[in-house]
N, CA, C and O atoms as a GROMACS GRO file, in nm:
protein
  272
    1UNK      N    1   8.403   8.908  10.320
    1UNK     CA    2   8.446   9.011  10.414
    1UNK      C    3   8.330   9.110  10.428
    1UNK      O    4   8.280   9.142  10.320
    2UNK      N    5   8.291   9.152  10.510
    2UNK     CA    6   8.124   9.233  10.583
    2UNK      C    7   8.215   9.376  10.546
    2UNK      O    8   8.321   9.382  10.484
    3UNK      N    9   8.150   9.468  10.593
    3UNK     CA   10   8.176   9.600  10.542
    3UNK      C   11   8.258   9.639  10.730
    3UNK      O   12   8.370   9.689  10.746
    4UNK      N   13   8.187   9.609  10.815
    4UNK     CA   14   8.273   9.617  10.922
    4UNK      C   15   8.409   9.578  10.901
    4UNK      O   16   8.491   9.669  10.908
    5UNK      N   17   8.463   9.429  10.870
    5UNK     CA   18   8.600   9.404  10.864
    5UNK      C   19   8.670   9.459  10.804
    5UNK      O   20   8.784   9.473  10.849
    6UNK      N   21   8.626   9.536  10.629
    6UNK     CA   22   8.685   9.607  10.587
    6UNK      C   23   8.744   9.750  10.661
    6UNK      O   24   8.851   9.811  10.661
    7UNK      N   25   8.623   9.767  10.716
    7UNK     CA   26   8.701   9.924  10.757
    7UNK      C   27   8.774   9.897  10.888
    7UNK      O   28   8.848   9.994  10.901
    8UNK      N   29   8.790   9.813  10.993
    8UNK     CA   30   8.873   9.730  11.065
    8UNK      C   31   9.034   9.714  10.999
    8UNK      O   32   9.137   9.754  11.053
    9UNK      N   33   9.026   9.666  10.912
    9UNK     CA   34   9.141   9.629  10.789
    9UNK      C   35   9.200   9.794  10.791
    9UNK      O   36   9.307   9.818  10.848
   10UNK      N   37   9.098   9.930  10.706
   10UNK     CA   38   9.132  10.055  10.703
   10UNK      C   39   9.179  10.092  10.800
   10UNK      O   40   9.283  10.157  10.798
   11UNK      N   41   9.133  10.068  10.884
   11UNK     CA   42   9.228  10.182  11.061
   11UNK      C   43   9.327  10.090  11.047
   11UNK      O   44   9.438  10.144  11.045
   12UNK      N   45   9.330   9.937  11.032
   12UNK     CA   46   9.472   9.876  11.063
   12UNK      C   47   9.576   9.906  10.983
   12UNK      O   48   9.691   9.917  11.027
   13UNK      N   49   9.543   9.923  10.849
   13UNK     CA   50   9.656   9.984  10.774
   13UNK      C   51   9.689  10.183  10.745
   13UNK      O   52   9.784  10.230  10.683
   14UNK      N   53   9.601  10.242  10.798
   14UNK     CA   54   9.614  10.352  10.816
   14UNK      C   55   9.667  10.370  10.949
   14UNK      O   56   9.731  10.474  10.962
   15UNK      N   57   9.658  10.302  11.046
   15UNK     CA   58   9.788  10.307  11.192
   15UNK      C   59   9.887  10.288  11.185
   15UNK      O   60   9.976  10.350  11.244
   16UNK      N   61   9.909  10.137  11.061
   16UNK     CA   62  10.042  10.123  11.055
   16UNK      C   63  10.111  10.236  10.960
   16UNK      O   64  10.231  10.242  10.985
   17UNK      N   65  10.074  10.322  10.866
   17UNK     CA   66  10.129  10.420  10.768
   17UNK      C   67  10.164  10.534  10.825
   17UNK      O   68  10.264  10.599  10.794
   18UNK      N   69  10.065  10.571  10.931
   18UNK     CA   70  10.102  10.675  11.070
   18UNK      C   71  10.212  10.652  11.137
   18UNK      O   72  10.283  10.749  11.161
   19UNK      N   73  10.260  10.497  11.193
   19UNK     CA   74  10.324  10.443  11.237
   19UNK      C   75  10.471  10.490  11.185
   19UNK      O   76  10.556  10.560  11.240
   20UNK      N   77  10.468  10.425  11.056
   20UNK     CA   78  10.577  10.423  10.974
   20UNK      C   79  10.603  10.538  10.922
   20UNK      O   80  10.722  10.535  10.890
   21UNK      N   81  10.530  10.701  10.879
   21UNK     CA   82  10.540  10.750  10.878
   21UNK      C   83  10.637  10.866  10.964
   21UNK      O   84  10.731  10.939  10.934
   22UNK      N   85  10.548  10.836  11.103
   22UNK     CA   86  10.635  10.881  11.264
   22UNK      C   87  10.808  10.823  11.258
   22UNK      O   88  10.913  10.877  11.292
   23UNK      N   89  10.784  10.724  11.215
   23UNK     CA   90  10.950  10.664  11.253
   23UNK      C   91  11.038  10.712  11.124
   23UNK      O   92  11.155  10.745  11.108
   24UNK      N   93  10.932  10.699  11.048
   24UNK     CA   94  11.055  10.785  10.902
   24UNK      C   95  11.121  10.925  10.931
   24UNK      O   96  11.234  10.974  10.921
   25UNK      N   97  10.983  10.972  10.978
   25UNK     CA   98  11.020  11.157  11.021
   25UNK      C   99  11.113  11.122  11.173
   25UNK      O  100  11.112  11.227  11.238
   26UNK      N  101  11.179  11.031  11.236
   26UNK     CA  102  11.242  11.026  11.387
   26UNK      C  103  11.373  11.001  11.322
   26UNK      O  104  11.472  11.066  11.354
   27UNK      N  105  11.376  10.896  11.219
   27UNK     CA  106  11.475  10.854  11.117
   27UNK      C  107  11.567  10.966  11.073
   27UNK      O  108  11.689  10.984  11.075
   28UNK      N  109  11.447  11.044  11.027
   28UNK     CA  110  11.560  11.176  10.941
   28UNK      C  111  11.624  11.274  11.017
   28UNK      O  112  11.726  11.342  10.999
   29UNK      N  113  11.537  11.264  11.112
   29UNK     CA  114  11.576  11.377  11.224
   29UNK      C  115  11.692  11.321  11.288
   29UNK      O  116  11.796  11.387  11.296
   30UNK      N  117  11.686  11.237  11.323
   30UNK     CA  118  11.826  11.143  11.378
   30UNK      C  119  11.958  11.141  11.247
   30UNK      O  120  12.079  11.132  11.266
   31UNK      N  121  11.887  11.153  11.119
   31UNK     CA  122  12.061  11.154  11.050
   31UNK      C  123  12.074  11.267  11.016
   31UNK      O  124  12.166  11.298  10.941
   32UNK      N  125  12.004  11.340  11.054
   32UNK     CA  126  12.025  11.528  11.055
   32UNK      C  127  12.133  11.560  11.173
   32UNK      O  128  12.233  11.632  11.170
   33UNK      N  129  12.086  11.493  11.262
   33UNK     CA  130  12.180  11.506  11.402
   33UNK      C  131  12.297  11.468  11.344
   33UNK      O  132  12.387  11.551  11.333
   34UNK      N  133  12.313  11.323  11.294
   34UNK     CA  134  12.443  11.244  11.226
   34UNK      C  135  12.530  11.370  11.178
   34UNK      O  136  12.644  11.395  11.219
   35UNK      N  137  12.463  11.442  11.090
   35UNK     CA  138  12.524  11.492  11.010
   35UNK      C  139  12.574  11.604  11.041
   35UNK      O  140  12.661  11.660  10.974
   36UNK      N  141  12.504  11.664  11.187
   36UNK     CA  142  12.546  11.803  11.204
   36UNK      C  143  12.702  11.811  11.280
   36UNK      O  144  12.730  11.754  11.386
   37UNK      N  145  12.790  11.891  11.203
   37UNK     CA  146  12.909  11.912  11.258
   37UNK      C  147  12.982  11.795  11.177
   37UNK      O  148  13.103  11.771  11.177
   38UNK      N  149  12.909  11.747  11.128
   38UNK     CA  150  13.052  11.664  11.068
   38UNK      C  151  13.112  11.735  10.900
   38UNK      O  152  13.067  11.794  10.801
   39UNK      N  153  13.255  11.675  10.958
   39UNK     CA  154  13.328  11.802  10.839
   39UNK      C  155  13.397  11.680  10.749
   39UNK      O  156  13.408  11.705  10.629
   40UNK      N  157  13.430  11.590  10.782
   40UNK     CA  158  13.483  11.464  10.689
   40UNK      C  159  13.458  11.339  10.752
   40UNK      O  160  13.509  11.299  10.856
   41UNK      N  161  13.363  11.270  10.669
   41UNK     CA  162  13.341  11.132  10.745
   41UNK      C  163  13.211  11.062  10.659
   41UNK      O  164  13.204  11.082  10.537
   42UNK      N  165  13.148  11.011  10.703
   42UNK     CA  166  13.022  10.966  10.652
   42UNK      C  167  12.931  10.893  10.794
   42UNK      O  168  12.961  10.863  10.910
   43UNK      N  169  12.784  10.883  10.694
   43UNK     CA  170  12.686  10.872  10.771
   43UNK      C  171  12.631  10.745  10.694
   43UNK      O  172  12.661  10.748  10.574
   44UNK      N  173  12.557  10.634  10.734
   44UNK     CA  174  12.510  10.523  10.717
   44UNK      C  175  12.390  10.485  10.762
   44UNK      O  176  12.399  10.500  10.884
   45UNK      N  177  12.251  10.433  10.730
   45UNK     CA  178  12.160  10.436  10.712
   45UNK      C  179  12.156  10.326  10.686
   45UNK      O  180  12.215  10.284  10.587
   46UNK      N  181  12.063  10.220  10.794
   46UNK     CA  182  12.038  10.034  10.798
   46UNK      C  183  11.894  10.024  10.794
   46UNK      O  184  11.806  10.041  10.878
   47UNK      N  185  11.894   9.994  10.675
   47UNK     CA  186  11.707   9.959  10.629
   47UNK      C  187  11.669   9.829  10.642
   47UNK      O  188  11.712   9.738  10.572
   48UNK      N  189  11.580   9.818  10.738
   48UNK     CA  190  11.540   9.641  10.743
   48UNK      C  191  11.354   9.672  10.670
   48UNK      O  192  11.298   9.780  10.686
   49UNK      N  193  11.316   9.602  10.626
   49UNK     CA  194  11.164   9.605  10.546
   49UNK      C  195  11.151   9.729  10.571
   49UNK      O  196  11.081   9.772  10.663
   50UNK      N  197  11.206   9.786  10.506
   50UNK     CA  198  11.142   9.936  10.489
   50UNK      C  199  11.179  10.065  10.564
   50UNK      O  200  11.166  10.181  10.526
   51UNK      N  201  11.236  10.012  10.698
   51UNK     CA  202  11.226  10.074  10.837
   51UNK      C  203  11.392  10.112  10.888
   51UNK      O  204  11.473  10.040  10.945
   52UNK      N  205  11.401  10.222  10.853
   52UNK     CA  206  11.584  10.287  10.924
   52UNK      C  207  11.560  10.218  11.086
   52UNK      O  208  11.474  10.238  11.172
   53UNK      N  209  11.702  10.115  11.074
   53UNK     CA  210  11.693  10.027  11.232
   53UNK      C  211  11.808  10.064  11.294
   53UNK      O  212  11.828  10.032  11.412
   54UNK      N  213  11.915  10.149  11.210
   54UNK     CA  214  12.062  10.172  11.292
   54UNK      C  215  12.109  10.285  11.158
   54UNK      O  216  12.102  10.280  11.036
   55UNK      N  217  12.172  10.413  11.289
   55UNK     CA  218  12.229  10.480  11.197
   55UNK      C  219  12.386  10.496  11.237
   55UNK      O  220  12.406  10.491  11.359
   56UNK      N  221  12.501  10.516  11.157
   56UNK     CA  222  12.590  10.500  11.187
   56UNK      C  223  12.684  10.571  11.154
   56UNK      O  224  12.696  10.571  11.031
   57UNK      N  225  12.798  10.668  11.233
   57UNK     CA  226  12.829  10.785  11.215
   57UNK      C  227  13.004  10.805  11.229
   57UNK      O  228  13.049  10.827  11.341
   58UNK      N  229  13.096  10.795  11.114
   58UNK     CA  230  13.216  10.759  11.082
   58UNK      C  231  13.278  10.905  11.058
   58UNK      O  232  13.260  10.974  10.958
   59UNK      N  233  13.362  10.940  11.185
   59UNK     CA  234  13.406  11.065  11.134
   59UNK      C  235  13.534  11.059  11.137
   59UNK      O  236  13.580  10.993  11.230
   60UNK      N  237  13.649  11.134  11.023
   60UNK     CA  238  13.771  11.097  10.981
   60UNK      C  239  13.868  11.238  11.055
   60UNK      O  240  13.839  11.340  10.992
   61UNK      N  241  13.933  11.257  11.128
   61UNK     CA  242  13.989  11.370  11.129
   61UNK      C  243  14.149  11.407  11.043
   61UNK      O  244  14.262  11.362  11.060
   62UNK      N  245  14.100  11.499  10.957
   62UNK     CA  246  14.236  11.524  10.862
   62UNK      C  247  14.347  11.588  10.950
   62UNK      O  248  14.312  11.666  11.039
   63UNK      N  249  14.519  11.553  10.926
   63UNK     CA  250  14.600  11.578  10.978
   63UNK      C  251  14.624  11.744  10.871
   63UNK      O  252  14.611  11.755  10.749
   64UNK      N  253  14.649  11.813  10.934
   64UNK     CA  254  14.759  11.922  10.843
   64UNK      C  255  14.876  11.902  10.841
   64UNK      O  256  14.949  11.856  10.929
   65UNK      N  257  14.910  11.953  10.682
   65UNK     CA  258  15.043  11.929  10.656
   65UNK      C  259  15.175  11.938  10.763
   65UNK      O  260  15.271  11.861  10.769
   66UNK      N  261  15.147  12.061  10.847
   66UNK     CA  262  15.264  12.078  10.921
   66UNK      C  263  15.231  11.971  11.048
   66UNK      O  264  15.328  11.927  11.111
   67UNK      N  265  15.089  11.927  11.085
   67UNK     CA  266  15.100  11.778  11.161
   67UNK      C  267  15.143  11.688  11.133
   67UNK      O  268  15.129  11.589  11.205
   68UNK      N  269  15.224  11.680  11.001
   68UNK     CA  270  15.234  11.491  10.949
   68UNK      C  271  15.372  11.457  11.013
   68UNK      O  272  15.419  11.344  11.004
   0.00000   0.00000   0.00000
């Protein structure tokens, strides 16, 4: 491997860490959203190699007693 391919190799894996980086920080920001306003329920988080691909947002609404 020449000293060119190596650093070829460097930008390629320093784009992809930028890459993956960007989508981690879009990731969180998106289950921040999930999460805002919710008062009973849950939030779900689908990791394929590494990478949040679906987030998923289950909210329960409690009855009050004098509703039942």
């Amino acid at each position: 491997m020449s000293i060119r391919d190596d650093h070829a190799d460097h930008r390629l894996t320093s784009n992809r860490a930028e890459r993956q980086a960007t989508s981690s920080e879009a990731a969180l920001r998106r289950i921040g959203d999930a999460l805002d306003g919710l008062r009973y329920g849950s939030v779900l988080a689908i990791v394929q190699d590494g990478v949040v691909v679906q987030i998923e947002r289950t909210e329960k609404t409690r009855l009050d007693k004098s509703d039942r």
